[in-house]
C-alpha positions in Angstrom: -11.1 32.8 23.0 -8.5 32.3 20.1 -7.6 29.2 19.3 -3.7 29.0 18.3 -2.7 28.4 14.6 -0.9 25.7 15.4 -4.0 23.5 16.2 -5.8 25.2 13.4 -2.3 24.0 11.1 -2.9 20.9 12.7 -6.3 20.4 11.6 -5.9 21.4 8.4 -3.2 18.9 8.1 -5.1 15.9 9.6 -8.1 16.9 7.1 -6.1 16.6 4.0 -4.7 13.4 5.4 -8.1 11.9 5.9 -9.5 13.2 2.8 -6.8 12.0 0.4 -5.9 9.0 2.0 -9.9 8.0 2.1 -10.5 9.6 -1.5 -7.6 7.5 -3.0 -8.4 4.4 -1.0 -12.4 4.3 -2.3 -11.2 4.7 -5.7 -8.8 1.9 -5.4 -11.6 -0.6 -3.9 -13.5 0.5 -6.4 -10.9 -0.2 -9.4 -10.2 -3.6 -7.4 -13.7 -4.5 -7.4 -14.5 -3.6 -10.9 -10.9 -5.9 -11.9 -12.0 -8.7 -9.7 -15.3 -9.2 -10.0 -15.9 -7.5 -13.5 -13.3 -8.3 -15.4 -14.9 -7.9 -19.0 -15.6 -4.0 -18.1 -11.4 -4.0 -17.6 -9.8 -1.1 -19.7 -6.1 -0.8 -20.3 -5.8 2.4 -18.6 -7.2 0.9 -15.7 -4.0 -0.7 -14.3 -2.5 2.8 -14.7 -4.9 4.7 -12.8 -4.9 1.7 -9.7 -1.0 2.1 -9.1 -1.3 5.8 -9.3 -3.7 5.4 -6.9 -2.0 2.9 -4.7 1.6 5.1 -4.5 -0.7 8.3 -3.8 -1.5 6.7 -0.6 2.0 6.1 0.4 3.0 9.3 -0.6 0.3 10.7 1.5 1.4 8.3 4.6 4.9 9.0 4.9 4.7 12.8 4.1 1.6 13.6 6.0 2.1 11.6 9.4 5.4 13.0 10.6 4.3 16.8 10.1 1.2 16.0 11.5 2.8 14.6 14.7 5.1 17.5 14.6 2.6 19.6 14.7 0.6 18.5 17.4 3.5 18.7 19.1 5.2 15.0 19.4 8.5 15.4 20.2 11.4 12.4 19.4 9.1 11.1 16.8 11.8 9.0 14.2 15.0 8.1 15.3 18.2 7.9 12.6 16.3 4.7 11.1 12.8 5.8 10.9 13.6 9.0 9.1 15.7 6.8 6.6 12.6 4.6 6.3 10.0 7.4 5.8 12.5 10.2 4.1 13.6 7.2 1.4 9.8 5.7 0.9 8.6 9.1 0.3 11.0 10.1 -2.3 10.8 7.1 -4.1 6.8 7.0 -3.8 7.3 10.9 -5.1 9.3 9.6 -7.8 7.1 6.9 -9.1 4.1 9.6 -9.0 5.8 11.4 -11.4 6.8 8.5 -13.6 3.0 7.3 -13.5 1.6 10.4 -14.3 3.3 10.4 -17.0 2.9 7.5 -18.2 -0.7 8.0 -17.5 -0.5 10.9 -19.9 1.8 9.4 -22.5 -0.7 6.5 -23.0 -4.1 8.6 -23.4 -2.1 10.7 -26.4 -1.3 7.5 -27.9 -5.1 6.2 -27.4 -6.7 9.5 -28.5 -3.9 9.6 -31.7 -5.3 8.8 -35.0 -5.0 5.7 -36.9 -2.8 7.7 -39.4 -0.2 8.9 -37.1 3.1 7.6 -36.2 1.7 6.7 -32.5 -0.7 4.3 -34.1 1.9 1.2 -33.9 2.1 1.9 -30.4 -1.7 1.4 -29.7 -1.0 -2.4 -29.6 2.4 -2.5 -28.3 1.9 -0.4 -25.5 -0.2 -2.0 -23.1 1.7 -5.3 -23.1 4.8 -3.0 -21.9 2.6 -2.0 -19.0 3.4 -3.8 -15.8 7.0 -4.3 -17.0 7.1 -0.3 -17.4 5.4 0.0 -13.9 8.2 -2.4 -11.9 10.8 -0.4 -13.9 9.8 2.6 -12.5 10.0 1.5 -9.2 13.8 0.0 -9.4 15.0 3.5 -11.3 13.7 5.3 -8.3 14.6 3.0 -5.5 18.2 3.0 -6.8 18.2 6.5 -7.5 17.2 7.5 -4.1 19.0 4.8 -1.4 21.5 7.7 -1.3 19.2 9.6 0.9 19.5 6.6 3.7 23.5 7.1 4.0 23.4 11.4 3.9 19.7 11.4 6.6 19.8 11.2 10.2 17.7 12.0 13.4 17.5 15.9 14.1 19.0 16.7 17.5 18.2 20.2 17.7 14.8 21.5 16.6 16.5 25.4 15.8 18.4 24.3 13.3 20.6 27.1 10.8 22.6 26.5 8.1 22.0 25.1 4.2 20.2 21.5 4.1 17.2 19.7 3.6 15.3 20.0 7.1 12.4 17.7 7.7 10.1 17.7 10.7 12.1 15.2 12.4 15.4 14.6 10.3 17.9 16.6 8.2 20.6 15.9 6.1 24.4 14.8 6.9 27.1 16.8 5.5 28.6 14.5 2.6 31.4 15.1 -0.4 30.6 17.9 -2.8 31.2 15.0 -5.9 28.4 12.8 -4.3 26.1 15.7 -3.6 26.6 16.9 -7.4 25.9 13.2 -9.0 22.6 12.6 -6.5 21.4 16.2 -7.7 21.7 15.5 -11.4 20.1 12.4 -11.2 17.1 13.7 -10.0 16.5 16.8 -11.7 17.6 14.5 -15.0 14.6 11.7 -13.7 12.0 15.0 -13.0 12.9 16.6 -16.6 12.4 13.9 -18.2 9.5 12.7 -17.2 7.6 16.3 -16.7 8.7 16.7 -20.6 7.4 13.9 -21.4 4.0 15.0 -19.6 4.1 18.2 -21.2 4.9 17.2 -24.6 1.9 14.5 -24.5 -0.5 16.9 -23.2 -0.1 19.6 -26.0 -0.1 16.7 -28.2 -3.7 16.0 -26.6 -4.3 19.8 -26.5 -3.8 19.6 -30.0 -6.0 17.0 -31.0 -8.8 18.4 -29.1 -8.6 21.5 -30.8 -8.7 20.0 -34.3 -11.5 18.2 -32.8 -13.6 20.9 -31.7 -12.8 22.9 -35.0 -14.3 19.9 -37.3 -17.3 19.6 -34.7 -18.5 23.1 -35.8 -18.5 22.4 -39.7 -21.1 19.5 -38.3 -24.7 21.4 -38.6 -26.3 18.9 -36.2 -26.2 19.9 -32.7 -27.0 16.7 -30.8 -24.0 15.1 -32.7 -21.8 18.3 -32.1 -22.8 18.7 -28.5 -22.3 15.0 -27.5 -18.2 13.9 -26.0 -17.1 10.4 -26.2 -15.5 8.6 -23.6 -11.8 9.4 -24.9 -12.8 13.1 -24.9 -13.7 13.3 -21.7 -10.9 11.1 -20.1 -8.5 13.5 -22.4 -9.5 16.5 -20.6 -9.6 14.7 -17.1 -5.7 13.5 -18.1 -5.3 17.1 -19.1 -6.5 18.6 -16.4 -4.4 15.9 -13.8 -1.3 16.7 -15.5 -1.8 20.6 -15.4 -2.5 20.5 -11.4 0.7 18.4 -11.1 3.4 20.4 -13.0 1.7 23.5 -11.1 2.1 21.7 -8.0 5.6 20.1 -9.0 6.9 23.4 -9.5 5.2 25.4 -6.1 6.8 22.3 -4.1 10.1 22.9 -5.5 10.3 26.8 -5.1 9.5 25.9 -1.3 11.7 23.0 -1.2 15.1 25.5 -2.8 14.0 28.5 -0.4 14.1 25.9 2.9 17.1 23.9 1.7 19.3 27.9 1.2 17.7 29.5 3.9 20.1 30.2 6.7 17.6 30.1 9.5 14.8 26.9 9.3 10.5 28.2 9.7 9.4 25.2 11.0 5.7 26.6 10.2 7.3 26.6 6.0 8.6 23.0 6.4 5.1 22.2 7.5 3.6 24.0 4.3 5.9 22.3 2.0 4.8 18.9 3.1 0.9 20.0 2.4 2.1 21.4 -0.6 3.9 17.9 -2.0 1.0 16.0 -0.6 -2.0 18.2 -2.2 -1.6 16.5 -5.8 -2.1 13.2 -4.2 -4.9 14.3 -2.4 -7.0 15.7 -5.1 -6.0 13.5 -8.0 -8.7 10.6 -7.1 -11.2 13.2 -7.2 -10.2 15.1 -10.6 -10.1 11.2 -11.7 -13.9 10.5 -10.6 -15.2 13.4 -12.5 -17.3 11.4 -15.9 -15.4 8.1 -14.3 -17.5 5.4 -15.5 -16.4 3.1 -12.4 -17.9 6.1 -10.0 -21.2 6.3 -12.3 -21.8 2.4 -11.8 -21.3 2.9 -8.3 -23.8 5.5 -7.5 -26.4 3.8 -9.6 -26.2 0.8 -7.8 -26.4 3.3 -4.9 -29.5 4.7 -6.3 -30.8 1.6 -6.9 -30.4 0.0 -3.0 -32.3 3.5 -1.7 -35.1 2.4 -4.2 -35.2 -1.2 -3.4 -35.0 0.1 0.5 -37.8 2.6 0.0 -40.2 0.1 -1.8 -39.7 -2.1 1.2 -40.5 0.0 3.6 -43.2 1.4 1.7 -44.5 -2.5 1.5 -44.2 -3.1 5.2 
């Protein structure tokens, strides 16, 4: 007995739900709990990394739910105001992922930047521009995007053809070719900006690295050659974050062009490009746990209840 793709989409759809919305959400408690309760352990990326992983949730919500309804085969799901509600959250959420991430990026270069470099006045500035930067972020992409609640309605018929943004339950209104212009340069002017500020500040890090590693092998001793600091290894973990995104960034886009020209809708591709947009989210907590000092205090005090379990039981 076959079972049909559709139910095998499905599954695969309700697994990365689960997985990202759980992966995010342990990190979060975790950060909470290490802010809260451990407050001298605090480190000024921290913040950072909590709202990324805060909106990554959201993102994850409002893009995952509706295709997974869809799938299974919920019919009439969001009605003219719920697809403004969801379509509207998830582009700003969308937004603000790409304005973290890079300011997640932009602040490790200017952590990892030497003392002697023009970044090194930033070092102290920087983190009390934080949480005003962070509220910034989410009024430019709130204001940029409550367009999309005047130009996105209800879909009425499920075989829809003709150019537009098709989503699982909604699509777009027709509206005047001088609006449509000024909402599209707004965005790709907020996504360049911000993915060039990413790139630039990763091969600034890149950089830096390598000068790092090429210094390390004049050092004859290999425990100190062999050894990473902390800033290394959250460099690289930056690093790597950033590269999955603009990868990811890019993939979504190509899918989101082809469904937006394509005269006749695949509902199975508008389906794919909401996995697609959602898969940065859902593997970002776990690119962020790996040498995460929060996780590493959290599985020795893990380790520690087994032993402390063990020894009573061996006692009784």
């Amino acid at each position: 007995m076959m079972i049909p793709s559709d139910t095998i989409f499905g599954v695969f759809l309700i697994s990365e739900l689960c997985t990202g919305v759980l992966g995010n959400s342990l990190l979060f408690i975790l950060y909470a709990y290490n802010f809260l309760v451990k407050p001298h352990l605090k480190k000024h990326i921290d913040p950072i990394v909590t709202h990324l992983l805060f909106v990554n949730i959201l993102t994850i919500l409002f893009t995952m739910i509706p295709d997974v309804a869809s799938t299974l085969g919920v019919r009439q799901f969001l009605d003219d105001i719920g697809c403004q509600t969801v379509l509207f959250s998830y582009r700003v959420t969308r937004g603000v992922t790409i304005c973290t991430t890079s300011h997640l990026s932009a602040f490790q270069a200017i952590t990892v930047s030497p003392s002697n470099s023009n970044w090194a006045c930033l070092k102290f500035k920087f983190p009390s521009c934080m949480y005003p930067l962070l509220l910034i972020f989410w009024v430019i992409n709130m204001l940029i995007y409550i367009h999309t609640i005047e130009t996105v309605t209800a879909r009425s018929n499920f075989t829809l053809v003709g150019r537009g943004y098709v989503h699982a339950y909604c699509q777009t209104r027709q509206f005047g070719n001088r609006n449509k212009g000024t909402f599209i340069s707004l965005i790709l002017i907020h996504d360049l900006v911000f993915v060039l500020l990413m790139v630039c500040t990763s091969l600034y890090m890149v950089s830096l690295l390598y000068r790092h590693c090429r210094r390390a092998q004049h050092i004859h001793s290999t425990r100190i050659s062999s050894q990473s600091s902390p800033e290394h290894k959250a460099t690289c973990t930056i690093l790597l974050l950033v590269g999955c995104f603009v990868f990811l960034y890019f993939s979504h886009n190509c899918f989101t062009l082809y469904s937006f020209y394509a005269s006749h809708k695949i509902p199975r591709l508008e389906g794919l490009s909401g996995a697609l947009s959602s898969f940065y989210p859902t593997i970002c907590p776990f690119l962020l746990m790996r040498n995460n000092k929060i996780m590493s205090q959290f599985n020795s005090f893990f380790s520690m209840m087994r032993v402390r379990g063990s020894q009573r039981a061996f006692d009784d």
